[in-house]
N, C-alpha and C positions, 0 to 999 in steps of 0.2 A: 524553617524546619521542613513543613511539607514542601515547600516551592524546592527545596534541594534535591528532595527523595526523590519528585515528579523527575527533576533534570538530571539525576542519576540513572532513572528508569528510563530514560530518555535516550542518555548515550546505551545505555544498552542495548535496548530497541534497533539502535542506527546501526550498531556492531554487527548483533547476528544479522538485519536485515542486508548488510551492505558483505557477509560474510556468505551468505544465502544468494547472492548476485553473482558471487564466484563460483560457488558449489553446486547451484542446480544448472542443468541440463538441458529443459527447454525453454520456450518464451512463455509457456504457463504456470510453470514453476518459480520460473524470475520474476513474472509479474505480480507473483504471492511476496515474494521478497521487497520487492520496490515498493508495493502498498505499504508492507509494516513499516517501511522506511519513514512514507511521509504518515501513514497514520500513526503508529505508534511513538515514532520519534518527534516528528515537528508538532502534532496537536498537543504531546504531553510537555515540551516546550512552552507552547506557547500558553499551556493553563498553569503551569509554573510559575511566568511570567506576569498573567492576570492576575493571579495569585499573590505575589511579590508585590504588584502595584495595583492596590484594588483600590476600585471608586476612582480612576484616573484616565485621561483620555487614551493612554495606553493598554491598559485594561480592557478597556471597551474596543479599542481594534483589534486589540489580541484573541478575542470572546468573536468578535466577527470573521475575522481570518478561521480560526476554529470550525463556523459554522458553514464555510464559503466550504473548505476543505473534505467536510463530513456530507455536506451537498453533489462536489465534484470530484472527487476519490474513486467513487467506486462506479460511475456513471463511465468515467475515462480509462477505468481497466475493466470494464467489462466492451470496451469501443475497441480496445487494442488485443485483448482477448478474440473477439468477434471477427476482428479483420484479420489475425495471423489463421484462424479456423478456416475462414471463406478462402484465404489465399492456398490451402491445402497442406499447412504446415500441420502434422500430427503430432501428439503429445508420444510421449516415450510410451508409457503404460495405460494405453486405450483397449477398455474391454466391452465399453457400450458408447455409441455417441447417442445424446440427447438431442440433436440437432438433425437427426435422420439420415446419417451419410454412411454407407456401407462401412464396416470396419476392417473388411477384408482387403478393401483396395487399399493400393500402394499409395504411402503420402509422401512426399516432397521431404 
């Protein structure tokens, strides 16, 4: 019963996020989308799944995937984040950068 809900919440999650990949406009907006993709979608998956088969050596990978993900998720969209910024790609709607770079000049 709960392990359905989670993988119902699941596809949904993957929908707007994969629907959010077509509709947003730059690579910082898209990489809001991709993130819910694999966090909201494949973590609630996979605690679906521990869920489903608890106490089993499945479980237990599925519970470490989870933690691998919740580790390296945001570590690698803030890496791809950081390197579209430095290459001089501008967000659509920049009214202050936090990062110290004039807002008036022209971005790529």
């Amino acid at each position: 019963m709960i392990s359905e809900l989670l993988l119902y919440l699941s596809a949904v999650s993957m929908f707007v996020g994969a629907v959010g990949l077509f509709r947003f406009k730059d690579c910082y907006t898209r990489i809001h989308a991709a993130t819910m993709i694999s966090v909201g979608g494949v973590m609630l998956a996979l605690v679906a799944l521990a869920i489903d088969t608890v106490w089993t050596v499945y479980s237990v990978k599925a519970m470490l995937i989870v933690i691998f993900f919740m580790l390296t998720n945001p570590v690698s969209s803030h890496a791809i984040v950081n390197c579209a910024h430095r290459m001089g790609i501008c967000p659509d709607n920049l009214f202050k950068d936090d990062l110290g770079r004039n807002v008036s000049r022209r971005c790529i």
